[in-house]
C-alpha positions, 0 to 999 in steps of 0.5 A, a space after each residue: 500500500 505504501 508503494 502504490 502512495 509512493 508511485 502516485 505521489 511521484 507521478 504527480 510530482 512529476 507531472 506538477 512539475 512539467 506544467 510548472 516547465 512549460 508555463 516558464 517557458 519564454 514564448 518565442 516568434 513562430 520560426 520558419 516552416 521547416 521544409 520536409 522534402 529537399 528544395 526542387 522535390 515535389 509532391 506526386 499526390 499534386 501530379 508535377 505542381 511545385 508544392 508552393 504554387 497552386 494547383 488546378 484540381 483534375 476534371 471530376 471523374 465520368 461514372 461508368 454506366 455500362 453494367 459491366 461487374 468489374 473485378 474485385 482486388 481483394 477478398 471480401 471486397 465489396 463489388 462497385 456499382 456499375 451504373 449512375 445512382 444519381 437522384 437515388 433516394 437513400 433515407 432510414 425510410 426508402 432505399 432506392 437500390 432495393 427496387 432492383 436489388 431484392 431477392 424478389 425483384 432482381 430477375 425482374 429488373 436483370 439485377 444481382 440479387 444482395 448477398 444472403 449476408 446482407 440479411 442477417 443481423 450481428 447474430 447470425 438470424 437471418 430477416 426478411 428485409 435487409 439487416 439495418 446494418 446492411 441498408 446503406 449501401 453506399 457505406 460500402 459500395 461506390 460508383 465505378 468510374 473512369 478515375 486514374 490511380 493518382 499515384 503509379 502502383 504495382 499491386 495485381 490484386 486478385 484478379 477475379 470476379 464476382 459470380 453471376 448473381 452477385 454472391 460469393 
């Protein structure tokens, strides 16, 4: 019990201490802005413009709308959207994506169906509608578009696709 006194009595000492070091502290003009990279180096993130001149954003990336799946990089990734979404509502109450996407309407509209997953809760019971954790789908799934990688890279990926119907 004494040495548990004794290290808490130390530390606020300690601690004390250090307040007391920085508030003596003479405060001093802010200096120069250290530079990270050597002078004449560039940012690649800022495609070529010096990092103290001003870039001009790039053109916002086309939505590819032509329904082709494209494939996947990684396990358990989940599958982009192949078509635009715009002026899709999606609100606690209206899902738009459901329209197409749900198991009773996806051979109608020649949509994947939503995975099996997308329907059971945290523990394992499987609803009738899609699980609240699963029903805003742009949380995980983006628009394909026609965007460049801003910064050359090797990775390969898996090179696979998702299977017809939409499930793995």
């Amino acid at each position: 019990m004494k040495a548990v006194a004794m290290i808490v009595l130390l530390a606020s000492a300690a601690l004390a201490g250090c307040g007391a070091k920085h508030e003596e502290a003479p405060h001093r003009a802010p200096s120069a802005p250290v530079l990270v990279s050597a002078p004449g180096q560039i940012d690649p993130m800022r495609r070529g413009v010096p990092i103290d001149a001003d870039a001009t954003p790039p053109a916002m990336a086309r939505v590819e709308n032509f329904d082709r799946i494209r494939p996947v990089n990684y396990e358990m990734q989940p599958p982009t959207i192949p078509h635009s979404i715009d002026n899709y509502q999606l609100t606690r109450n209206t899902n738009r994506c459901m329209l197409c996407h749900t198991r009773s309407n996806a051979q109608t509209f020649l949509a994947p169906p939503v995975s099996p997953a997308h329907y059971a809760t945290r523990d394992g019971t499987i609803l009738e509608e899609i699980s609240p954790r699963r029903y805003f789908c742009v949380q995980c799934h983006v628009v394909q578009t026609d965007a460049q990688p801003l910064i050359a890279n090797r990775y390969e990926g898996l090179n696979t696709t998702i299977p017809e119907g939409g499930v793995r």
